[in-house]
N, C-alpha and C positions, 0 to 999 in steps of 0.2 A: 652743711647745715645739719640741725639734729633731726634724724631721720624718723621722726616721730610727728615733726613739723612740717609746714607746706610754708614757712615764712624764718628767716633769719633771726634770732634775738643776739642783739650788739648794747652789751651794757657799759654806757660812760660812769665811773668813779670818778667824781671831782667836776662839778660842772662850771666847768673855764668860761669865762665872759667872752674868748673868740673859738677858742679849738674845736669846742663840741657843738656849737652849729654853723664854723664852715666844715668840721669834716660831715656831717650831714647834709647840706651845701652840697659838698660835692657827691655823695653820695643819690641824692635828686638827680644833679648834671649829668651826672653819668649814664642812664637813663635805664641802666641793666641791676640797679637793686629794691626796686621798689616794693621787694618782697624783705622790708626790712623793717622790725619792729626796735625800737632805742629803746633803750630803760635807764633814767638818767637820775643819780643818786649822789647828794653832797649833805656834810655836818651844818651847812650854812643853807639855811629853806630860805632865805631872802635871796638867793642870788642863784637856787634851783627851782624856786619859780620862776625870775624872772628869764632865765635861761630857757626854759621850759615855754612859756608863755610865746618870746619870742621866735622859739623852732615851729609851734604851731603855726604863729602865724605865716614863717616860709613857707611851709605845707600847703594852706590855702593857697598862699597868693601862686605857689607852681602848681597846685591840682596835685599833687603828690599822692601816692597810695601807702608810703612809708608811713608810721604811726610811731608818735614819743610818749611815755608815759613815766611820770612822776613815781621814784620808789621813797618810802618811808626808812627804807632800811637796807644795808651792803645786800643781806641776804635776800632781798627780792630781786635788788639788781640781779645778782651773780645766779641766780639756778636755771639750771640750764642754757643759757649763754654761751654762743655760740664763739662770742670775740667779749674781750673785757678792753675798753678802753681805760686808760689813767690819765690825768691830767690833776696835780696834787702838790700845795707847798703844805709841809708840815711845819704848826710856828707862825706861819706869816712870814711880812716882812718886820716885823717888832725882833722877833728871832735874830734873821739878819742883819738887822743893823746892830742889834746887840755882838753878834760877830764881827761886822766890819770895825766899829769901835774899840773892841782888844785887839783885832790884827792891828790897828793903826798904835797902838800903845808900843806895838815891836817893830814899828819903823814898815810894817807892808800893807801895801794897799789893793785894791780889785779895782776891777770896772763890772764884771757881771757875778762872780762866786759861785757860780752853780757848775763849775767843770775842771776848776783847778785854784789850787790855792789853802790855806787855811780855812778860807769859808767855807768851800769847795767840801774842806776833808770835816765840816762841822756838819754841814749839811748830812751827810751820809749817816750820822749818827743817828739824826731824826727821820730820816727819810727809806734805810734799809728794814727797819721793824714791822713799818707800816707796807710796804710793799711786800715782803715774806710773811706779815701775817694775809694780806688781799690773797697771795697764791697759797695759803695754807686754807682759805674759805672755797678757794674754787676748786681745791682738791675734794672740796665735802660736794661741793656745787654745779660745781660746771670740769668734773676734771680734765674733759678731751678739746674746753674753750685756749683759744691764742690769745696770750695778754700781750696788747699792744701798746706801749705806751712813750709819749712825747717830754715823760718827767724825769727831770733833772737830780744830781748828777747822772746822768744814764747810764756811764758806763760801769758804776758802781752797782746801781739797783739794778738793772739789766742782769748782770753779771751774779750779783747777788741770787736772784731768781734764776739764774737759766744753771747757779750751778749751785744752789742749797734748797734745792725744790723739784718736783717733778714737772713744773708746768712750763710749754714753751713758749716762748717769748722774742720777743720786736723790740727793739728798741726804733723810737722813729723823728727821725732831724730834717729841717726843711733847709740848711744850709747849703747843700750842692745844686739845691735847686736855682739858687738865685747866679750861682757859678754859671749854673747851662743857661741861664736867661742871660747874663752876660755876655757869655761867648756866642750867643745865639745873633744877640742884638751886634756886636759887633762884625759878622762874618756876614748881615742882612740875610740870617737863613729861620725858618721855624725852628722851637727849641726843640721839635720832634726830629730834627735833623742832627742832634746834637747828640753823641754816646761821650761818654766821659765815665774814664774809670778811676775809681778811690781807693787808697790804702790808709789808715790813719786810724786813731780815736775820736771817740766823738767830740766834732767843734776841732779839732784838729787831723784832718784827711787831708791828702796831699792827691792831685791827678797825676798820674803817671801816662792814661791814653787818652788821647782826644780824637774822636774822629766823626767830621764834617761832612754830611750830605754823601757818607758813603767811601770817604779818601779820610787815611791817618792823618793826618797835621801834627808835625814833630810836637813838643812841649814847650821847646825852648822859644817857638815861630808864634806859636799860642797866645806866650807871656807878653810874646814882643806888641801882637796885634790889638789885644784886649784892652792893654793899661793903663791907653785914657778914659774907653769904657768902662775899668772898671773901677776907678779913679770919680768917677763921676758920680759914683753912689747907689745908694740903694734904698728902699725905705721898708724895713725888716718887720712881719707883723706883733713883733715884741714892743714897737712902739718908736722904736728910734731910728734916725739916720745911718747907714752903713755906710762903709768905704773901703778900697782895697789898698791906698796907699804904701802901707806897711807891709802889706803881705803882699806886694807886688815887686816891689824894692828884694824881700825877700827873695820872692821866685827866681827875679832876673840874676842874683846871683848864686844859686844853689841849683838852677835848672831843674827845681820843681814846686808845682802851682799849690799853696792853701785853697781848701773849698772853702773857708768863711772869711769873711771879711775882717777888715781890725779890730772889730769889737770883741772876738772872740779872739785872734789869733794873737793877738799882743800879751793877753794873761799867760802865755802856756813860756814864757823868755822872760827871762830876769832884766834884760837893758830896758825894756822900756819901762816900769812901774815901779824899778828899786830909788835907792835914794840920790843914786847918780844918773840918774835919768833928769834930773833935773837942772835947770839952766842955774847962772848966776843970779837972774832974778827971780826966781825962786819955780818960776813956772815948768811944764817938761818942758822939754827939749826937743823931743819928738812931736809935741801938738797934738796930746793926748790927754789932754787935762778935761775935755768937755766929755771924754769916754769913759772916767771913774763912777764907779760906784755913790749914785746920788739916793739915797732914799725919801726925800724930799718929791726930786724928780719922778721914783717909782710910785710913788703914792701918787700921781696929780695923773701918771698914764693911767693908771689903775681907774682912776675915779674917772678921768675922761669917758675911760671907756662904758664905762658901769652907765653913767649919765646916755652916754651916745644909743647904749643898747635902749635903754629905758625910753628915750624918745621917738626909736623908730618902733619901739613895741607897742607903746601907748599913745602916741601921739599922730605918728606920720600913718596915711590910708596906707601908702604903698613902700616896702623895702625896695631902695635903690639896688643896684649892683650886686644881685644876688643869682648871677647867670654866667658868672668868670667860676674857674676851677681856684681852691684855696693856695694849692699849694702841697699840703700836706698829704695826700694823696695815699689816706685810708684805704678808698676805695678800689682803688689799686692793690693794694697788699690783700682786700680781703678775696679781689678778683684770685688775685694770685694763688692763692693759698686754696683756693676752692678748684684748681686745676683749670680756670677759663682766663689763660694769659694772653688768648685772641681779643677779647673785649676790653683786656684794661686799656687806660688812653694813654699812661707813659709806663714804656715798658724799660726805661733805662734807671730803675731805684736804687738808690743809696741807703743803708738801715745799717741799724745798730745790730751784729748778731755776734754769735760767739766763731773763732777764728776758723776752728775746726783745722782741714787741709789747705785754705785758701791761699794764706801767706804761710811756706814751708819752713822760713826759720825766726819767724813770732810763735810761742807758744797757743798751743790749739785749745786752749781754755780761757786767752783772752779776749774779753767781748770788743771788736774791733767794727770802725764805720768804713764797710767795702758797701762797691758797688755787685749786688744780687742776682740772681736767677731766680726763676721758677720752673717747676719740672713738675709734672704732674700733678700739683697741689705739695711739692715739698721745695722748702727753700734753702740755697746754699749760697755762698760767695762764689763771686768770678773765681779762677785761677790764676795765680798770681807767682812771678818769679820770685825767686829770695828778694826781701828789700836789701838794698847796697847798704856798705857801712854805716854812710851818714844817714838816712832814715831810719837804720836799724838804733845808730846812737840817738837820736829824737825820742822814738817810741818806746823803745824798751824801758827806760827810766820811768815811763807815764803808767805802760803797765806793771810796774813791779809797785808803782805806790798806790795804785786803785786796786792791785793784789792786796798788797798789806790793810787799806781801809777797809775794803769787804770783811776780810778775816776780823779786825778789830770790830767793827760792828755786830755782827755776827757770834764772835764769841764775848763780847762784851768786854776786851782783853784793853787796857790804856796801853800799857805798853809797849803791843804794835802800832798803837794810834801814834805813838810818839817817835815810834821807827819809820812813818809812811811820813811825817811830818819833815823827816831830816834828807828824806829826798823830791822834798817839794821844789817847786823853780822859784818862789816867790819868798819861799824863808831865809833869810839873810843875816840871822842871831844865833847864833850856834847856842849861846849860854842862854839867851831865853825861852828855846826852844819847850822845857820839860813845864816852866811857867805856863806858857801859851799852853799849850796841851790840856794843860789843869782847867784853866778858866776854858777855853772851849768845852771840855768835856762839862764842867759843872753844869754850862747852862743847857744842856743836851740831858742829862739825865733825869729830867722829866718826861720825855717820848720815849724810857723804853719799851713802855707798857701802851700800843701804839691806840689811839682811840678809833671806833667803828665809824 
């Protein structure tokens, strides 16, 4: 904390209809930061009130000493600010679908866009400006604050910022989480029993260790015990059903485990969402058709959720189910990082960071999803052997095209954008490639000049 204070400031950018008050949520639960003052700041005042409104009233109904205060502006968020949270789509979903609708003109299609794909590499267009100009304000602001943030594509902005900026940075994914509740739930142990370690990018990590109430448990014994657990689903707080199906089918035969479920891991492989993936009657093939990209469907979560908040803000005396940990487990990292790794509640995190010496022959400047340490209030990745050939052929291809999109971003260059485009898994037009490229890029070069 700043040593000038006797209380914490954690300022959320983007006030998200669930992230920023369950990670406050958990921050109450925890019961060791209630010397923590929010400062919560969005371009949309309709929906950082209601955000706002809502965290209050958590606050009463737990007796809380934490305090959230509405900012008019990035800069009252951000000065002196101890942690910057993000939580941020630039565009919308009107953006989006304006992407999904030209990938479909070139024969490719998504189910989520926010981590690979042509969407994927649209996104970054809009979404690197605005995060390098947030750590170009905390450089005036808050320069010694940690920018934490849950915003997509991550490994781009993440990266973007931990290596075109001086400010350090989290990237932060709830996907392995639902892995160690799996495993957890199938082996009848607490998920506080469970270590699991990650290699991968983000939304694509792979376990390599598992180990159970204190005993290793091979990887391959893992896949086998899990599968109908993990087969059985999941319900992700992005709004939709999960499943392992695919990515368990995977495991069994490659002898190692994806940490996210199909929703994620089917984008990152051309068989499932190209145009032979699909049956004779015209449907997949794989049983993948209700996992595309719906923007109809995202709009009606969207709204669900907006409504949902609004009635337990305004309407219900008492917020239900506001005494469970969220998941996302802020309050953990900011334990960590403050050097008190005795009081966090899971001390087994997966995060987005840059590779450094983790993985010895993945390059040490790409921003990779390992599982972490803490050490005196400094964070680094586990240690990790060379990844084997086949992981090594997986990943590398991922980071050398979230290399090439940052660079393009960054220098505002098309011609890398259309170099990261010809090693994507999901382009499948060699000759429309330089088209696609154009029309994404056009309707991107309104954000470059990114708004407060």
């Amino acid at each position: 904390m700043n040593s000038n204070r006797s209380r914490r400031k954690v300022a959320f950018i983007g006030a998200s209809l669930k992230f920023v008050h369950q990670a406050i949520q958990d921050f109450i639960i925890c019961g060791v930061l209630e010397d923590t003052d929010c400062y919560l700041y969005d371009i949309d005042h309709s929906v950082l009130k209601l955000e706002c409104d809502f965290i209050n009233k958590m606050l009463k109904q737990l007796n809380s000493a934490i305090t959230v205060q509405r900012c008019d502006s990035r800069k009252a968020a951000l000065i002196d600010a101890d942690y910057i949270v993000t939580s941020l789509l630039v565009g919308g979903m009107e953006i989006a679908e304006a992407e999904d609708n030209i990938c479909r003109k070139y024969g490719i299609r998504h189910n989520v866009g926010d981590t690979v794909g042509p969407m994927c590499a649209a996104r970054c267009l809009r979404m690197v400006p605005l995060m390098l100009d947030i750590a170009a304000d905390m450089k005036k602001y808050c320069p010694d604050a940690y920018l934490l943030s849950p915003t997509n594509p991550m490994a781009v902005t993440m990266g973007a910022v931990a290596r075109y900026s001086e400010i350090k940075c989290v990237g932060i994914c709830h996907g392995t989480h639902f892995l160690v509740q799996t495993i957890a739930k199938a082996y009848h142990v607490d998920h506080s029993q469970v270590y699991v370690n990650i290699v991968g990018v983000n939304h694509l990590g792979f376990a390599n260790k598992v180990v159970i109430a204190g005993e290793e448990i091979p990887v391959s014994e893992v896949i086998k015990t899990i599968k109908d657990v993990a087969n059985a689903g999941f319900d992700d707080p992005a709004g939709h059903q999960d499943r392992y199906m695919l990515a368990m089918d995977f495991a069994e035969r490659t002898g190692i485990m994806p940490n996210n479920g199909d929703h994620h891991f089917i984008e990152f492989f051309p068989w499932f969402l190209s145009s032979w993936g699909k049956g004779d009657n015209g449907e997949n093939r794989y049983g993948v058709d209700d996992l595309m990209h719906d923007p109809a469907k995202r709009r009606k979560i969207k709204a669900d959720a907006e409504a949902k908040l609004r009635k337990l803000t305004y309407e219900e005396e008492i917020i239900p189910g506001i005494d469970k940990f969220s998941g996302e487990h802020i309050n953990d990292i900011i334990l960590g990082l403050e050097g008190r790794e005795a009081e966090m509640t899971i001390k087994n995190l997966h995060l987005n960071i840059l590779n450094g010496e983790s993985v010895p022959n993945l390059p040490q400047n790409a921003l990779l999803e390992l599982t972490v340490r803490f050490e005196h209030g400094k964070i680094s990745g586990v240690k990790n052997p060379p990844v084997d050939s086949f992981l090594f052929g997986l990943l590398a291809p991922l980071i050398a095209e979230n290399d090439l999109i940052t660079e393009a971003t960054v220098k505002r260059d098309k011609s890398l954008f259309v170099k990261a485009l010809h090693l994507d898994p999901l382009v499948n037009d060699f000759a429309g490639i330089p088209k696609l490229a154009d029309e994404l890029w056009a309707i991107n070069e309104q954000f470059i000049i990114p708004q407060k």
